[in-house]
N, C-alpha and C positions, 0 to 999 in steps of 0.2 A: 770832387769829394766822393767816397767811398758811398756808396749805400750801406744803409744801417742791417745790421743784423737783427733779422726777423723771423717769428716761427706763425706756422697755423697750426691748428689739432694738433700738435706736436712732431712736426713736421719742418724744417726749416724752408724760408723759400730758397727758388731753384736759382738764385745769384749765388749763394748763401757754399754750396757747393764747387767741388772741383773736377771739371771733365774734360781731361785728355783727350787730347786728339790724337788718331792714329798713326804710331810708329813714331811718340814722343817718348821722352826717358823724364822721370823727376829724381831728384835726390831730396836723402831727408837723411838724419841722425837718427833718427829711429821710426823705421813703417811697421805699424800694424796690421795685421794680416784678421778681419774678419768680426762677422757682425754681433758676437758674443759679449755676455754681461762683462767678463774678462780683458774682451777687447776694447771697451770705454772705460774699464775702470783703470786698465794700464796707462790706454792714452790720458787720460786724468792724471795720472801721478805724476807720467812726465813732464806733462806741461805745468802743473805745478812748481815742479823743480826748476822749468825754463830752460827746457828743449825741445827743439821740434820736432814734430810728429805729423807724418804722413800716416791716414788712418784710412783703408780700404777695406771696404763692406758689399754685401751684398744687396740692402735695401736702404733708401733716404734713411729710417729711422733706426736711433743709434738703442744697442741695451740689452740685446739678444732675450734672453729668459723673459725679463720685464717687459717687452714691448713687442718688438715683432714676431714673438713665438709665443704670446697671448697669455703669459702667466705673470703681471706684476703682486699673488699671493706670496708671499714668499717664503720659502721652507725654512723658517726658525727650527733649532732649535731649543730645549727646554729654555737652555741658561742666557740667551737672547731674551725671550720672554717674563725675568725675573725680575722682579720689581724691589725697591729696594729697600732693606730690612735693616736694623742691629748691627748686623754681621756683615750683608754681603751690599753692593752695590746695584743699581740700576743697569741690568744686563746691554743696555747699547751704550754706558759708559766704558765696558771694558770688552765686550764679546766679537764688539768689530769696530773700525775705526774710526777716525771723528770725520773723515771726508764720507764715510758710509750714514754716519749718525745724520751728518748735515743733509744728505739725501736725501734721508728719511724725512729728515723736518720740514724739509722744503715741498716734499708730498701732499702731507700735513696741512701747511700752509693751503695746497693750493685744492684740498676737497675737506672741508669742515664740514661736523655734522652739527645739522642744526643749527650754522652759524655762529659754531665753537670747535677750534684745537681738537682732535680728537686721538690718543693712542693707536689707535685702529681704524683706520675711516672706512675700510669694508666692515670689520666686524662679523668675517668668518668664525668657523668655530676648530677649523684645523689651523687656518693661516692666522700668526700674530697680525700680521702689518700686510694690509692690501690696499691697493687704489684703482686705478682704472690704467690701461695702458697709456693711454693720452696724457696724463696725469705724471706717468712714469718717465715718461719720454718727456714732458714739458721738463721736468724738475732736469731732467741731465740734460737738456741740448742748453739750460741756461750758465749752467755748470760750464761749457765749450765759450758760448758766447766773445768773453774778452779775446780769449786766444784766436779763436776765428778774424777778430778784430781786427789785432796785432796781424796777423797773418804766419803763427808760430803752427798753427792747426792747418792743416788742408784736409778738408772730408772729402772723399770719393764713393759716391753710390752707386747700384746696381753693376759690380764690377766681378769678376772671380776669376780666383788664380790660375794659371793654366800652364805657367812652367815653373820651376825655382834656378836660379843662376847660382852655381856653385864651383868651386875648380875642388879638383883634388890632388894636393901638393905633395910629391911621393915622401911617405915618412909620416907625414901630417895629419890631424884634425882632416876633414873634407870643413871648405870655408863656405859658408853662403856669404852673396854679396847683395841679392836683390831676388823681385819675381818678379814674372809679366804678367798680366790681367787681357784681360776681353770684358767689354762693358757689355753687358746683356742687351739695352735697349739699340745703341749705335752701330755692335760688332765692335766697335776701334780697340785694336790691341796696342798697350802703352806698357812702358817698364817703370818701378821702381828704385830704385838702388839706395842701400842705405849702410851706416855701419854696423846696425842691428835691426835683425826682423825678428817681430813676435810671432811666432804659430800661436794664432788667437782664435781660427776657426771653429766652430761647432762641431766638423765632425773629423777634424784633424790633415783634412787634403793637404796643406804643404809638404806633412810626410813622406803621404803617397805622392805629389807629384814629383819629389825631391830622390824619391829614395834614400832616405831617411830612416836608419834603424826604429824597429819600432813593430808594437803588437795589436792586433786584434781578436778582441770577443774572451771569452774565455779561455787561458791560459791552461799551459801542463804543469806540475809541482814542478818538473827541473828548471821549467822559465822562469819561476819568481820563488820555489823555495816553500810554498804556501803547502802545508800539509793538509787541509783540506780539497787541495784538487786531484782530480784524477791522472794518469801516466801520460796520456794523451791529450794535447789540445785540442779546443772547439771555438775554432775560431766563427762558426756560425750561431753560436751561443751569444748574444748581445743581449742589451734592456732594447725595452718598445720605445717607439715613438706615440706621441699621440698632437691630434690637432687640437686643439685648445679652443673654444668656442666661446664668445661671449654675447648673451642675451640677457634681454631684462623681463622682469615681471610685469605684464601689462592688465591694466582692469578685464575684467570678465569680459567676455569677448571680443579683447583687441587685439589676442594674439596672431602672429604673422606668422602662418604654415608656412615649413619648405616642403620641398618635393622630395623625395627619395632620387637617390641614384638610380643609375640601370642596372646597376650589379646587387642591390637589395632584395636581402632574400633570395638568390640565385648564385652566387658565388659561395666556393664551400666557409672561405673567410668572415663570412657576411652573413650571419645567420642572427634574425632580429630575438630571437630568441636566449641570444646570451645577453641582447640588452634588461635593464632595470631603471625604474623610475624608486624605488624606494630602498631604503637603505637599512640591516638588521644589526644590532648590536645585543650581547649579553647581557644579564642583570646579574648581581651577584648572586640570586637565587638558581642561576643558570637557566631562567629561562630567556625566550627571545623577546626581541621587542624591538617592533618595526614603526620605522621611519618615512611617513609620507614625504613626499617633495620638498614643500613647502614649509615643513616642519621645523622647529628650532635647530633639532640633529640631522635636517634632509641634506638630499644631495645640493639643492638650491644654495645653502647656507655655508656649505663644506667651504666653498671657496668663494664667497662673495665678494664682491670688490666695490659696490657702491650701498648704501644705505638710506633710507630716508628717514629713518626713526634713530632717535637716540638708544636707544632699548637694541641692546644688540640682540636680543631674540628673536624679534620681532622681524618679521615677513612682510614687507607692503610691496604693494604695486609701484612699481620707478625704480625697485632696488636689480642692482646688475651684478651677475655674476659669471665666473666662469667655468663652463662644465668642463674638467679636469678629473677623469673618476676612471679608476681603475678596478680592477676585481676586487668585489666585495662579498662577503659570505651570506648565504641565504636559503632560509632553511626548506627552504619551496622550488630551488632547484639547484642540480649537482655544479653548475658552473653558470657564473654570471659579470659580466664586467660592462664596462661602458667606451667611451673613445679611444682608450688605449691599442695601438695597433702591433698583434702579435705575430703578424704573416712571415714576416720577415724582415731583414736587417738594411742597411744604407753603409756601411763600410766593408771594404775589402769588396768590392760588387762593381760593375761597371756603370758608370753614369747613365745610360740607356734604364737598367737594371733598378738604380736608384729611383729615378723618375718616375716609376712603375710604380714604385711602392710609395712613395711619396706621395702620389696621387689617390690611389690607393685609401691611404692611411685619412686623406682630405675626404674622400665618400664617406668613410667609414664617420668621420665625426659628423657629417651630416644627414646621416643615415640613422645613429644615434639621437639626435636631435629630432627628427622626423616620426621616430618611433616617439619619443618621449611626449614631442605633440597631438599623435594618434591611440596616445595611451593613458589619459586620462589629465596630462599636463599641457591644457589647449591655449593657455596664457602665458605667452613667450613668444618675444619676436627678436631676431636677430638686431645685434648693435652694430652692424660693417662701422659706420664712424668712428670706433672705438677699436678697431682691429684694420683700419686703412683698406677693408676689402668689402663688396658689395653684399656677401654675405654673413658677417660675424663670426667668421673662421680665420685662425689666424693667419699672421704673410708665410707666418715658416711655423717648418713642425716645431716640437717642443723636443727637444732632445736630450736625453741619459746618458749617452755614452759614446765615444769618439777613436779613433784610431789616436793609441799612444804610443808617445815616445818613448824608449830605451834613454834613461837618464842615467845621470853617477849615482843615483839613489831610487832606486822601487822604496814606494809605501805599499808595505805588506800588511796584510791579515792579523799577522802576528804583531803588527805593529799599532793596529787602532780597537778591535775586539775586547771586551771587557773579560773576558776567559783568559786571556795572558796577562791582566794586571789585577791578581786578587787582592779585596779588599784596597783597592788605588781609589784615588780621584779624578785621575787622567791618565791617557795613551801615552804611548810613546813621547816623550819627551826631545828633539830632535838637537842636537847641540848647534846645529846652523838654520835654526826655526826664522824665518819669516813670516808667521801668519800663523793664523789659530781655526779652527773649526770646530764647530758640532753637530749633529746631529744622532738621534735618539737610538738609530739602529742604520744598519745597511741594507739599503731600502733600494730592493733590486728587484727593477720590474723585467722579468723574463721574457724573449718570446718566445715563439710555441716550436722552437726548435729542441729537442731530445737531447738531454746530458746536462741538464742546469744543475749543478749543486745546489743545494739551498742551504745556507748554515740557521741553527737553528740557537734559542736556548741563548745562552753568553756568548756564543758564535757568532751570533747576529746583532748584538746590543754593542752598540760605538760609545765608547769616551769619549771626551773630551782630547781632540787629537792636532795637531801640529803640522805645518808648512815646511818638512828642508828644504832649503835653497838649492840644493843638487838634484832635486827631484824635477827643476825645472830646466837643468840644462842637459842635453846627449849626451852620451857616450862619447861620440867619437864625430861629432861637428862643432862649427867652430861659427858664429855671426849667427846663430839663432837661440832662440829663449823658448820654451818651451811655455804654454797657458791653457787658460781654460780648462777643455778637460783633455789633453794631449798630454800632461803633465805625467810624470813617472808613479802615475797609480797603477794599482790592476784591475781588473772586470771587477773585484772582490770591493779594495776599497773605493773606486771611484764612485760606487755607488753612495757614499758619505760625501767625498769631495764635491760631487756634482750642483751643493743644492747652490741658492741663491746667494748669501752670505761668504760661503768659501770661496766662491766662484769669483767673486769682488776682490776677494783677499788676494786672491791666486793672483789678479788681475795686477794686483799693487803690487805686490811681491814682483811679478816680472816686470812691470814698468820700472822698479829701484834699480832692479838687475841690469836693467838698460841701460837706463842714466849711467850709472856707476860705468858701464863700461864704454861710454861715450867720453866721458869726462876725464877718465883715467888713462884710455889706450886698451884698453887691457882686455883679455876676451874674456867671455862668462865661463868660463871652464876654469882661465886662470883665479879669477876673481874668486869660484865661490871654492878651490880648494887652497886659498890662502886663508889661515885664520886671524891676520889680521887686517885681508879685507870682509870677509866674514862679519867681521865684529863693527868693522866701520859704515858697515852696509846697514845693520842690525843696530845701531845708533842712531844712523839716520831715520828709519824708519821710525823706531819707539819715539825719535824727539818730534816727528809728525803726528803724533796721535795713533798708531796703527801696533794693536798690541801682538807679540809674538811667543807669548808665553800663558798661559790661563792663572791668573789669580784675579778673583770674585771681590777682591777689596780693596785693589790698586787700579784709578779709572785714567783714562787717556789723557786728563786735567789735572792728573797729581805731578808736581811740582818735582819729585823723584821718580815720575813714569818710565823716561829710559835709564837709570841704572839697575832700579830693581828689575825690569825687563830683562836688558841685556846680561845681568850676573845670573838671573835664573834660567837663562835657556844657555850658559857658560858651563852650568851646572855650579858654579861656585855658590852662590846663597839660594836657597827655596825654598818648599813650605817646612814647616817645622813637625808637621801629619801631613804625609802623603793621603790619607784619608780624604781632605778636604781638600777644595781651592785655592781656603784662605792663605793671604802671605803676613796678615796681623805687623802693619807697617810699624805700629808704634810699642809695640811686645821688645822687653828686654831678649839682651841675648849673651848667653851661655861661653863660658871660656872656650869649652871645647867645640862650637860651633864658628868661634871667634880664629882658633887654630886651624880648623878644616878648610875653612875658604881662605886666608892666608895663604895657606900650604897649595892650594890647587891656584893663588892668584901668580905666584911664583917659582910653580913647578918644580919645588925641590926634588931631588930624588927620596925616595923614601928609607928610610932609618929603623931597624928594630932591633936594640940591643938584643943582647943575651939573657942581661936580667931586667925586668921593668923600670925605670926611673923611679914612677909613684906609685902608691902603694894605690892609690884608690883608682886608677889607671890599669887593668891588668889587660892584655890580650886575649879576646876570645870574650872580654864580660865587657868592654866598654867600645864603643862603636867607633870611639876617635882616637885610639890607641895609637894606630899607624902615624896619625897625621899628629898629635901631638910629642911621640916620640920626634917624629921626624925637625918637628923646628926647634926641638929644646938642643936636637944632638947641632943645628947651626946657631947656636947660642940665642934663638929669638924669644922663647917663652921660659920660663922658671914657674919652681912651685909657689905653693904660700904658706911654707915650712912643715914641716914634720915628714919632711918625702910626700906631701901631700899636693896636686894642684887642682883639687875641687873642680873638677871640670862641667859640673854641674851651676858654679857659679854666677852670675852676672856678671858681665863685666862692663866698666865703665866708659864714657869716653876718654879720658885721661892716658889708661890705660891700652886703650888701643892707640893712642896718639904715639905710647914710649915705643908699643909694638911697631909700628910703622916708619918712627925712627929709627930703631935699630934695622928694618928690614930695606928701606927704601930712602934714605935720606934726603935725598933729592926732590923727591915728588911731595912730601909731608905739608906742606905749607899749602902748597895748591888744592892736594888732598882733603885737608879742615878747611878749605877757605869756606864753607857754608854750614861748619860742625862745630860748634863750641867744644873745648877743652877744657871738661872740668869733671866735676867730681859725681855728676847726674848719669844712671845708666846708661849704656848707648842702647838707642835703640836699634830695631832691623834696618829701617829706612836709610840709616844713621850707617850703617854697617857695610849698604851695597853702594851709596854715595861715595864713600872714601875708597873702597875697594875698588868700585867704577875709575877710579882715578889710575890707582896704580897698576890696574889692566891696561890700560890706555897706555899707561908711561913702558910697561914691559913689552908691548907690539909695538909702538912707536908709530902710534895713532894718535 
């Protein structure tokens, strides 16, 4: 009999694990490549679906951002956070998905405050939702559990890739078919080979070891088109790293000093004088007003992760947090920040070169910490059991930004910025959307390298922005998927893509992309520039719970989640005000809205007489002109007498019943199988269920 699947601290035991021996090969359907929040939430999807998945990382525990890189705060934003109202829903019924949601609750479950459920069981004051890394990591290795069981999971620790296996077929895609790995503690070099690898790493190495189109740091306008960049690339231009530390509040004198480094205060990088223990913010009167430690607004509370008081204000002694602080303003001196490391970057740099800074970047966080203790906050002692390391610093940096792929799709500047979508409610709208994001701005930590742009103003300020699915595959290779933050962003927007939530998404999004091409044959290139596997991929997902479009009052539980999903990122049905969110499920709907999606479900050509048909219909005054001309000239719509067709109207179900008759014979029955026919308005809901049908029937999905 198998031994049972068991964790400590959050840690699996070491049966639990898979370790090749030297100069072995495994196969798998699809290996993940790397220890990012990305790369668990891929392998999670697949093995949902019920394929295997060889998953190689670089340390025992799985979760990257959450766990071994010491931040389970995690960067909400706003509309994550919203609670639910009138109008809009409960932001983790619709803002990420129900495998994200169950995460969370399982978090929840497992650090109550006060021996109650808590929304926030840290109860920071930037972060929605914190727990403890231990915490983090329990809730996902229980999540693996079965599969490990089964033996559909194989985890592989402390391993890193050190070649990529590809041929290049003249004429062809370049194919990957596998990598080889070197286990850091044994040496042993082993191969994978699969039919699909994910680039799931943190800082994009499969690229680089592959030679693999693809960019780093700062881009030139001719590389991505981005008219806020300069003629020139900089590619030494990257976001900081920082070491992420976790300690806790201890009673009056039982805090635990560390020591300084040997490069404190001696290295020109390492100047204790940029550090701060308090934190300054404006009042609307404009003056200042500073923030002790300890304080409701301190640094202490910024990013807390454990609590002992219900009272989220409130500061005790037992409460744990992680120092995660970057430059803050402060009116007592010209520059001031905390752990974040600005020296220099970890991609495009030699392994020797990384290790350096790397290291580096680990003094600096407790070089920080050392001041903070010798500077009036003498009550704090490192939690290592909480961080799997002897000093309460994390196993791995925390990391921003990654060597990206050249995908069939860049997300542009142009494409998530709230200055390109006046008076909108969302970004770019991506017609092969898997996955949704937000965050409140593009939040780009610099380092102190020369030529940063900085966008400023509406420049800076993110909508509500979208996953393409082309963004996740190359250019011009064939057996790899693109994740994490590898993906076909730029230095600009991956500063949005990067936070916690997206990074999940991304995660899903490329495990579907796997499956799909596991199951089909078929490579991810072909797959994602077919639009009817597109749509069938984009089915799948929305009917798992995983939204791909942003509407605030359709949740991942509504009973019509994937058609109204999939017709709005079709662009055939959406919101009725681009203003808002809202998709107003149960809201009548308008003749001439009833024509437009019609008209885009079966790509007629378009029709514009010479002289108008209706009179209340004219070109240039009414918005659905084209697309109502267009189906009255294939006999599908008529007026409702006097030359008139009130396109303003409601229209019924009935009515759309004759519509679908005459336009789709065939599909009509299946179509209303869950729509009554009769003489009650139709509603939206009601509009993209039956339209969902004869999409389906016209791809021949």
């Amino acid at each position: 009999m198998a031994a049972p699947i068991t964790q400590q601290n959050g840690i699996f035991a070491p049966h639990v694990f898979t370790r090749p021996a030297n100069g072995s090969t495994l196969n798998a359907s699809i290996l993940v490549v790397g220890g990012s929040t990305a790369a668990y939430a891929a392998t999670l999807a697949s093995l949902h679906l019920k394929v295997d998945v060889v998953l190689v990382q670089p340390q025992a525990v799985v979760g990257g951002q959450f766990t071994a890189q010491g931040l389970p705060a995690s960067d909400d934003g706003d509309l994550l956070k919203q609670n639910a109202d009138l109008w809009s829903l409960d932001g983790e019924q619709f803002a990420i998905s129900r495998w994200q949601r169950i995460f969370r609750q399982r978090q929840r479950a497992l650090q109550p405050v006060g021996g109650r459920l808590d929304p926030n069981p840290g109860g920071g004051w930037v972060s929605n939702f914190a727990t403890t890394p231990v915490v983090a990591a329990t809730a996902m290795n229980s999540a693996l559990v079965p599969y490990l069981s089964e033996g559909r999971l194989r985890l592989i620790p402390y391993s890193d890739p050190v070649q990529v296996l590809a041929t290049d077929p003249p004429g062809q895609r370049r194919q990957v078919a596998g990598v080889v790995f070197r286990d850091r503690q044994t040496g042993a070099q082993f191969t994978v080979t699969a039919s699909v690898v994910l680039e799931a790493t943190d800082l994009g190495d499969l690229l680089e070891l592959g030679g693999i189109e693809s960019r780093v740091g700062q881009e030139s306008r001719h590389e991505t088109g981005e008219a806020i960049l300069p003629d020139l690339p900089r590619p030494q231009c990257q976001q900081s790293i920082t070491f992420d530390v976790v300690v806790e509040r201890t009673l009056p004198g039982q805090g635990v000093t560390v020591t300084a480094p040997p490069t404190y205060g001696k290295a020109p990088w390492f100047n204790p004088h940029e550090f701060t223990g308090v934190f300054w913010t404006k009042t609307k009167d404009g003056q200042w007003q500073k923030w002790d430690f300890f304080s409701a607004f301190g640094i202490f509370r910024y990013r807390r992760l454990r609590r002992q008081q219900p009272y989220e204000k409130a500061v005790s002694p037992g409460d744990v947090t992680v120092i995660n602080w970057g430059t803050s303003p402060d009116p007592e001196r010209s520059f001031c920040c905390g752990n974040d490391y600005r020296e220099g970057y970890l991609v495009g740099v030699s392994r020797e070169e990384r290790q350096r800074h790397i290291q580096q970047a680990r003094d600096r966080a407790r070089g920080y910490l050392h001041f903070l203790q010798t500077h009036g906050v003498p009550d704090l002692k490192p939690r290592g059991d909480m961080t799997w390391t002897e000093d309460g610093i994390a196993l791995e940096p925390y990391i921003r930004e990654a060597r990206r792929g050249i995908a069939l799709t860049t997300i542009r500047h142009e494409d998530v910025a709230e200055r390109f979508f006046p008076a909108q409610g969302r970004a770019r709208c991506f017609e092969d959307a898997v996955g949704i994001g937000q965050y409140h701005y593009l939040d780009l930590h610099g380092n102190d390298q020369p030529g940063h742009i900085t966008p400023k103003g509406k420049e800076v300020v993110a909508l509500p922005f979208s996953l393409p699915l082309k963004a996740l595959v190359p250019i011009a290779t064939d057996g790899l998927i693109l994740s994490a933050k590898s993906i076909g962003t730029t230095h600009i927007t991956n500063a949005a893509y990067r936070m916690h939530p997206i990074e999940w998404a991304i995660g899903e999004a490329s495990g579907f992309l796997a499956v799909f091409a596991v199951w089909t044959g078929k490579s991810p290139h072909d797959l994602a520039t077919d639009e009817a596997q597109v749509r069938k991929i984009q089915g799948f997902m929305t009917r798992n719970g995983i939204p791909i479009f942003w509407f605030d009052d359709v949740g991942h539980e509504d009973p019509d989640f994937e058609p109204i999903q999939v017709l709005a990122a079709a662009n055939i049905v959406r919101s009725e005000n681009l203003k808002t969110l809202h998709f107003r499920p149960t809201a009548p709907v308008s003749r001439a809205v009833v024509a437009t999606a019609l008209g885009k479900v079966m790509i007629l050509p378009p029709q514009t007489p010479p002289r108008p048909t209706f009179v209340d219909v004219q070109p240039g005054r009414h918005w659905a002109y084209e697309a109502i001309e267009t189906l009255h000239s294939h006999g599908l719509v008529a007026g409702v007498g006097g030359n008139r067709f009130a396109p303003d109207q409601p229209i019924t179900r009935q009515q759309l019943s004759l519509l679908v008759q005459r336009a789709m014979p065939d599909i009509h029955d299946s179509a209303f199988a869950r729509t009554p026919i009769d003489t009650a308005p139709l509603q939206r809901r009601e509009l993209s269920r039956v339209l969902y049908e004869l999409l389906k029937h016209r791809l021949g999905i």
